[in-house]
N, C-alpha and C positions, 0 to 999 in steps of 0.2 A: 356715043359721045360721053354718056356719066359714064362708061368704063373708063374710058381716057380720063374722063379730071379725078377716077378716084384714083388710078397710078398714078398719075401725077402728084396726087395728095402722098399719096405713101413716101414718093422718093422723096416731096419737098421735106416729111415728115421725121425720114429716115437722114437727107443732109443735113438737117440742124438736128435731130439726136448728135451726129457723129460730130458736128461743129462746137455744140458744148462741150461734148464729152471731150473736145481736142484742147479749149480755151481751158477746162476746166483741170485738165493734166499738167499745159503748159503753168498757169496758175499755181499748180500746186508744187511743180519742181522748182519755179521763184520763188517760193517760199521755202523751199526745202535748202535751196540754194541760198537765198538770204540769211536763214538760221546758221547754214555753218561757217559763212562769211563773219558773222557777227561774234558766233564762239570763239572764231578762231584769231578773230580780233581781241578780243577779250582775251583770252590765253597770250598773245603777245602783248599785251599791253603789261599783263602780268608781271611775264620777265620781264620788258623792260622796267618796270617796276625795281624789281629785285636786284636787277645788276646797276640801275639806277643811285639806289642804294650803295651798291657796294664799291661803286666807280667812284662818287662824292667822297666816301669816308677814306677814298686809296688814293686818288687824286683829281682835287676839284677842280682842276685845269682842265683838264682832258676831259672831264664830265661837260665844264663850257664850251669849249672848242667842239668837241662833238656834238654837242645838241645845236649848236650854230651850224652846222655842215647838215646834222639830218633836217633841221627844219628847211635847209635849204635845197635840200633833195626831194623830201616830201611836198612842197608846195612848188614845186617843177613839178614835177611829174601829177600832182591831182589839180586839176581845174574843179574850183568851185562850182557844184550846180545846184540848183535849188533843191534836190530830193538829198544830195547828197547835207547840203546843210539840215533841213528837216532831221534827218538819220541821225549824222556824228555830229553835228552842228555841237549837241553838249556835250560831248566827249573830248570835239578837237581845243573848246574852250577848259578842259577840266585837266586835259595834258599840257595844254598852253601855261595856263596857270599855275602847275605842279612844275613844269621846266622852270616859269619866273622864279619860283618860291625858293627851288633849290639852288638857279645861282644865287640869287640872292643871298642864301645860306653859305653857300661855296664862297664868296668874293668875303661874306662877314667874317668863315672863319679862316681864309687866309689872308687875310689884313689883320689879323688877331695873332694870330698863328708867327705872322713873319714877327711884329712885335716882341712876341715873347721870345725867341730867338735871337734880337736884337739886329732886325734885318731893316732897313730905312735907306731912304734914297741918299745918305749921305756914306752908310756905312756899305753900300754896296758901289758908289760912286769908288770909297776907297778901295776897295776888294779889287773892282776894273781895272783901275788905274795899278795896282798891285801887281798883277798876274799880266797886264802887257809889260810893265818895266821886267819882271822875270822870263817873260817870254823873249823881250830885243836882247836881255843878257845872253840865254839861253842859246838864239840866234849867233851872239857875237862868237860866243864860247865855240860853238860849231865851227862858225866859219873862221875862227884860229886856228883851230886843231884842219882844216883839210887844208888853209895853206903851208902850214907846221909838215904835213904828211905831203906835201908835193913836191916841198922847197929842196929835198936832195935832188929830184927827179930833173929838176929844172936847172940844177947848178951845174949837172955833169953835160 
């Protein structure tokens, strides 16, 4: 009988060896696996940083319009959870903040921008109103010349 309960001790001894040592691999490739999630978030953040940058100063429309479309992609596709808030919680608030900042910037300097240009809702009102009257001329002028160019065809 004590042979039997010391085998039994062994294997009970030998399955929680192997069961740490299992918890303690899987443990460690979440971390291995978390680290390069985190880098490699960091590294796009980067870029987008940069092109960020370079999208604003090239055109701050397109800078707005697209961060309206990716925040709208982005919070589809991630369900808030609590580990995930814990994590990027101050990141998604630090990019939130840096989108506000720059349209913010983007809307300042093209309202500034059209200004000095002499672009205003009255002077572009005229411009519309401009380029349809040239446009119904443009139409009429056309449709002279194709009945101009039919009118022998019709006579014979």
């Amino acid at each position: 009988m004590a042979n039997k309960l010391q085998t039994a001790k062994q294997k009970t001894s030998a399955l929680s060896a192997n069961s740490r040592k299992k918890v303690r691999d899987t443990l460690n490739t979440s971390k291995s696996a978390a680290g390069k999630t985190i880098k490699t978030s960091k590294h796009i953040s980067e870029n987008a940083k940069t092109k960020t940058v370079e999208t604003i100063e090239n055109s701050p429309l397109a800078m707005v319009v697209g961060g309206v479309a990716l925040g709208a992609i982005v919070a589809a596709l991630l369900p808030n959870s609590e580990r995930e808030k814990k994590i990027l919680g101050g990141v998604g608030r630090k990019l939130n903040d840096t989108a506000k900042t720059a349209a913010k910037a983007a809307k300042t300097a093209g309202a500034a921008h059209m200004v000095d240009v002499g672009l205003n809702s009255d002077t572009l009102r005229e411009q519309a109103r401009d380029i349809f009257q040239k446009s119904v001329e443009t139409a009429k002028t056309a449709g002279k010349a194709a009945k101009e160019a039919v009118k022998p065809a019709i006579e014979d």
